[in-house]
N, C-alpha and C positions, 0 to 999 in steps of 0.2 A: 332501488330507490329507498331513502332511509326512511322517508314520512311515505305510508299508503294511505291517502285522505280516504277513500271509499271503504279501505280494511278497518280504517280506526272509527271513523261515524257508525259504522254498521254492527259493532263487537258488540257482544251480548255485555251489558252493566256487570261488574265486578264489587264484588260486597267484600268489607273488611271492617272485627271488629276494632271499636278504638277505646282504651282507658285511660283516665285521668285523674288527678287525685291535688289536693292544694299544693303540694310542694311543684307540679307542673306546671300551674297557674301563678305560684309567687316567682316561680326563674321570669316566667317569660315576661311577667311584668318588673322585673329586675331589667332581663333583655331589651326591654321599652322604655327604658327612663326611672321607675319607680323607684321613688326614695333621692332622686339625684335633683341639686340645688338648681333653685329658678330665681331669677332673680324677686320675686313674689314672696319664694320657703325660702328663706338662708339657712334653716334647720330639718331637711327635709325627713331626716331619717327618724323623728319622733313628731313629726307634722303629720295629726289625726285625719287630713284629707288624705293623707300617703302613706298611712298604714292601712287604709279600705284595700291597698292594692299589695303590702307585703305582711300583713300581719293574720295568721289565719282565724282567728278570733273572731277577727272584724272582714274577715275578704270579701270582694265581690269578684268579677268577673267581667273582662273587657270584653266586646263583643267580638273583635279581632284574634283571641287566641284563638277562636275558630280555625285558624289558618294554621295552626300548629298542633289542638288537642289529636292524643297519640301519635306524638313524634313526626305531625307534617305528613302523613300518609297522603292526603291528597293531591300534593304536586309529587311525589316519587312513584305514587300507583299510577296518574296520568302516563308519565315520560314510558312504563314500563308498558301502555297498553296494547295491544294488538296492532300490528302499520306501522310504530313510533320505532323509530333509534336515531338517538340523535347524540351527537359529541355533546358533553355537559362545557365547553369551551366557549360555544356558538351560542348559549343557554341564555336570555335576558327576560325577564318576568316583566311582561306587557303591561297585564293589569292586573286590578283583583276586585271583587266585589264580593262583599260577606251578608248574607239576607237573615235578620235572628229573627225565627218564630216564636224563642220565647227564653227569659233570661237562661245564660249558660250558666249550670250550675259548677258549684266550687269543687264536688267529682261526680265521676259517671261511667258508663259504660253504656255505649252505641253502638250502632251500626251502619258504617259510609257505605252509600252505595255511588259507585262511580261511572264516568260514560266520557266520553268525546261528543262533542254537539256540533262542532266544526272544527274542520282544518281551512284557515285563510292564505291563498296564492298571494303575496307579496312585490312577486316580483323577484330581487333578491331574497328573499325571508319568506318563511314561514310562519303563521300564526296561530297553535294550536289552543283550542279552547278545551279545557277540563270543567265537568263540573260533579260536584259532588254532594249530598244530599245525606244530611246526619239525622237520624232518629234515635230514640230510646224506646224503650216499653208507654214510656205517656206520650208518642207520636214524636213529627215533627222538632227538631232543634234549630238546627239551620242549614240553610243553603249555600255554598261556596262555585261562585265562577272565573274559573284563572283564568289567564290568555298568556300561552307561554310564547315569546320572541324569538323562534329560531333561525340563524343567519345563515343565508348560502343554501337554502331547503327550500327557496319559492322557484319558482321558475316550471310548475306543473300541470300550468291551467288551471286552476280555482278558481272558484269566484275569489274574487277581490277583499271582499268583508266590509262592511260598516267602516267609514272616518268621519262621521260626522264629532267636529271637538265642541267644546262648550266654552262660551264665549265668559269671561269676568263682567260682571257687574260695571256699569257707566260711573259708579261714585268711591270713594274714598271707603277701604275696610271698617268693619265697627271693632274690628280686634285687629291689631299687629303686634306678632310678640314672637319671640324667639328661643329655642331649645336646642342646648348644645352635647352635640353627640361626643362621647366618650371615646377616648385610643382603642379602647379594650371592648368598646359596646361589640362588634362584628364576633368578638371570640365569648362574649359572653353569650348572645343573641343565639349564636349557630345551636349553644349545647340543650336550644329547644325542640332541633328536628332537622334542619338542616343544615346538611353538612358538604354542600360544594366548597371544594377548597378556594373557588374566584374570589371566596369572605375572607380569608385567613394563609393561603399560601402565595407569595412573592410570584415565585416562577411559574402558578400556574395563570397567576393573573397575568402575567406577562404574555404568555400564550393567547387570554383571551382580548391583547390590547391595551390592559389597565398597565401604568407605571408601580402599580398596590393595589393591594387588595383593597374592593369597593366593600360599604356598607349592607345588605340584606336589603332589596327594594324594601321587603314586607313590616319589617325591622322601621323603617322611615313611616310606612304605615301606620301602624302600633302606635309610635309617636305623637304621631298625628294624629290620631284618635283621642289618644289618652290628652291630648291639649284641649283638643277641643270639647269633649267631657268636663275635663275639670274646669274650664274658661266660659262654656258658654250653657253647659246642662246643669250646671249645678254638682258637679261630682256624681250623677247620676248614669251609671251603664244600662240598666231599666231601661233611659227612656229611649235609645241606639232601636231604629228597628232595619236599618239598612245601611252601609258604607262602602260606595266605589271610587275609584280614584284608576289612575293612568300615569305608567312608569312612563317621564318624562327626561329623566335627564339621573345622572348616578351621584353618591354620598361616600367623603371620603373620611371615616372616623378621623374623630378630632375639628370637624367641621362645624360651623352653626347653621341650625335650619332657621328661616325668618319664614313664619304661619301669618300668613294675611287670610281674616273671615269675617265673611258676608254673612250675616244673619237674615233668612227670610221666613217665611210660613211654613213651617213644619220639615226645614232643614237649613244646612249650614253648608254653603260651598266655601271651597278652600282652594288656596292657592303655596304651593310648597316650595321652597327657592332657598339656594346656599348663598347664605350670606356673605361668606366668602371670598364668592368666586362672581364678584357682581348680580348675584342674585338669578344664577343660571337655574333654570329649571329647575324639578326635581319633580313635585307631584303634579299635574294638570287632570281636568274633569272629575274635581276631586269634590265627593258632597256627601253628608251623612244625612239621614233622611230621619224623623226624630218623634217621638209623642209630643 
């Protein structure tokens, strides 16, 4: 059996250190949009709100590169754990949620400590859960919990796992607005840590079903982040104290994402949809939680 749910929830936590330095933080917000035209910037690349994210002078830090500081160690450590082997073909990132105890600094050096908290019977699929837990010498940094989708792996008896979805708002978004994903965003994106060829190789996409290579769920995240940051907190990554969301549907570089957000008490739920493609899914149970 390729998933052992009792071998992988049971393995003793696996620590790995992780370093990072601005030129890690300016790719990946390169890999996220940064610096690229909205219809808001028509000059984005000397646009003072869009050098906070590529100028190291001025840098701050999304809360989302959490999912990438030292090269994405935490969804490659996961897949490698104890129980786990699974074809990276079958591989679809469920969700993710990033919990920041306190801003990410522009470099560092940490310590992941990682774990399996559950594996979910599906049915067809599998759904395992990683979580990973970053410190430095002044404590706590952040929290990371993936839910990796793997196909053709359920069928083991598991419990089932939480579906409860989250419903949109009865009324009309206070933001609709739109950001458009680059040809090249998936080959720029990858050279932050991950490197499944399903981003960037034809035929192996083909294997996994796609007609092309699809966009980085996480990748649409960042995005999404970084929009609503700059749209609804004031440019403000500070005030980020948590951000989950649920891979609902896949992004085809070259596409447009249309961001519908609901402003309420001390978060911002989102609704993520390719414009495209009649406005098919993409991000659902999607809310960043905020100062």
């Amino acid at each position: 059996m390729p998933i052992d749910a009792a071998k992988a929830t049971s393995a003793e936590p696996r620590s790995t250190e992780l370093a990072w330095d601005h030129k890690d933080v300016q790719l990946y917000h390169l890999g996220v949009g940064a610096g690229a035209a909205t219809p808001q910037k028509p000059h984005p690349a000397t646009d003072p709100d869009e050098l906070r994210y590529t100028l190291e002078s001025a840098l701050h830090v999304l809360p989302s590169f959490a999912t990438v500081a030292g090269g994405g160690m935490a969804l490659a450590g996961g897949l490698s754990a104890p129980g786990i082997e699974v074809d990276l073909a079958a591989v679809l990132h469920g969700g993710q949620t990033v919990t920041v105890h306190r801003p990410v600094p522009v470099r560092g050096r940490a310590v992941q400590t990682s774990s399996v908290p559950a594996v979910y019977d599906k049915g067809k699929a599998a759904v395992i859960v990683l979580r990973s837990e970053v410190a430095d010498e002044d404590g706590p940094l952040w929290t990371c919990d993936t839910q990796i989708f793997v196909r053709g792996e359920g069928g083991f008896g598991g419990e089932r796992g939480p579906s409860a979805r989250l419903e949109l708002p009865g009324r009309a978004p206070d933001l609709d607005t739109e950001r458009r994903i680059r040809e090249d965003q998936a080959l720029l994106y990858r050279l932050s840590g991950d490197w499944n060829p399903l981003h960037a190789d034809p035929e192996f996409a083909a294997l996994a079903g796609f007609d092309r290579p699809i966009l980085h769920g996480l990748c649409t995240y960042g995005v999404t982040l970084k929009a609503v940051v700059d749209t609804v907190l004031g440019g403000e990554v500070a005030r980020v104290t948590s951000y989950t969301t649920r891979f609902a549907g896949v992004v085809f570089p070259g596409e447009t994402l249309r961001l519908r957000m609901w402003r309420e008490p001390g978060r911002v739920q989102v609704s993520v949809t390719a414009a495209d493609r009649d406005d098919a899914p993409v991000l659902a149970d999607t809310v960043v939680t905020h100062r």
